[in-house]
C-alpha positions in Angstrom: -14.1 9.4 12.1 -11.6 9.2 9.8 -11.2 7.7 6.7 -9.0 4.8 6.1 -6.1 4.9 4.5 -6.4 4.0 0.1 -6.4 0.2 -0.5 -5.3 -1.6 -3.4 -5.6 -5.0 -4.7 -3.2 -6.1 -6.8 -3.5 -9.2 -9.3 -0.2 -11.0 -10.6 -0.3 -14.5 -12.5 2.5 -16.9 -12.2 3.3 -19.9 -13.9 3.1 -22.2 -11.2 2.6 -23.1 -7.4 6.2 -23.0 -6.5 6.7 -19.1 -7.8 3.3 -18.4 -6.5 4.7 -19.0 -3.1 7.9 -17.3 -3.8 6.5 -14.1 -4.5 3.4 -14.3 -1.9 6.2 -15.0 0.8 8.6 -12.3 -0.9 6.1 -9.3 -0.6 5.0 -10.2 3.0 8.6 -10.9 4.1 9.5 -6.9 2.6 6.4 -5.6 4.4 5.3 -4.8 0.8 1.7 -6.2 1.0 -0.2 -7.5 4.3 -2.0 -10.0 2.9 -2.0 -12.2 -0.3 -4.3 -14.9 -1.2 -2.9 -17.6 -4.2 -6.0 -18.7 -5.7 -6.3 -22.6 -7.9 -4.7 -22.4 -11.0 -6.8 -20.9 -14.1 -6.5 -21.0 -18.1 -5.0 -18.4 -19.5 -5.3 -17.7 -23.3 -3.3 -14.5 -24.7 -1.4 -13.6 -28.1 2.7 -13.2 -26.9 4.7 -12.6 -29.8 2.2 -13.1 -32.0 1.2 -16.5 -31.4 -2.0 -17.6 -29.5 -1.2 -19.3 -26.1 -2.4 -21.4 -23.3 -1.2 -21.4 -20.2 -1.9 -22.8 -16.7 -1.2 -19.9 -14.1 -1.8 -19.3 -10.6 -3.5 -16.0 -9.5 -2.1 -13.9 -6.4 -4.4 -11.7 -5.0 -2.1 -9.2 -3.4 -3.8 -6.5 -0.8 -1.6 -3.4 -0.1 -1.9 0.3 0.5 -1.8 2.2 -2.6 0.9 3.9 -1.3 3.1 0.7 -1.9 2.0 0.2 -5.0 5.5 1.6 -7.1 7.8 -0.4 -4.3 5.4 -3.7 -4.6 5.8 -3.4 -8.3 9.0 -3.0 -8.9 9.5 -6.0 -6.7 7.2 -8.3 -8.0 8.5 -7.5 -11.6 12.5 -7.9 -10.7 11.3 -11.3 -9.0 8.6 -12.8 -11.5 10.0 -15.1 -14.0 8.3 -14.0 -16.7 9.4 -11.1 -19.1 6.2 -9.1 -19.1 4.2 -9.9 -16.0 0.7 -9.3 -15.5 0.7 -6.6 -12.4 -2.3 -4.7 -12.5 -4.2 -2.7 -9.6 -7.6 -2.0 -8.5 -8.3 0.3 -6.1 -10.8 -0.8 -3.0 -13.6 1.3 -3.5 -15.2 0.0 0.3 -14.2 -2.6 3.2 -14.4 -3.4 6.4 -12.4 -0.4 8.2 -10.7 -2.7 10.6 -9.2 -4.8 7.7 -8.2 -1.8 5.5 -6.2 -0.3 9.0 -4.7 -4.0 9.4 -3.8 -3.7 5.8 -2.3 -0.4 6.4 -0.5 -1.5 9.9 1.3 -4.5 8.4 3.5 -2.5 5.5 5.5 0.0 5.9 
């Protein structure tokens, strides 16, 4: 049997529903990602410029082979409004080997 392809998921905050949706849509729509999941908003609290903030964001949950990863991004961070986006990637250690060759068959 062989062993599906490297799976990433890849977390990226926005600042609200609206550019949530952009970017979800965006990444699907360049075959960047097959899946993403934009969770309810969350509290953010982080030092930017050296002042403590608060934020309300909205979480993607972005699934894509690892192979993407450099394309997906470069996209998301020419896209996202914010200067410094949080784009960060964990690698699927398991799943479901149907979903992870979906996940592979939907990017390019």
């Amino acid at each position: 049997m062989d062993k599906p392809e490297a799976i990433w998921l890849v977390i990226c905050n926005c600042p609200e529903e609206a550019v949530a949706r952009q970017l979800a849509t965006g990444v699907i729509n360049e075959r960047l990602a097959a899946c993403v999941n934009l969770l309810p908003a969350v509290e953010s609290i982080y030092r930017w410029e050296g002042r403590l903030e608060l934020a309300r964001e909205i979480p993607l949950l972005i699934k894509t082979p690892a192979r993407n990863y450099p394309a997906l991004q470069d996209w998301l961070h020419a896209h996202h409004p914010y200067d410094v986006p949080e784009i960060i990637a964990l690698p699927l250690g398991a799943g479901l080997p149907a979903y992870l060759d979906w996940v592979s068959s939907c990017t390019r």
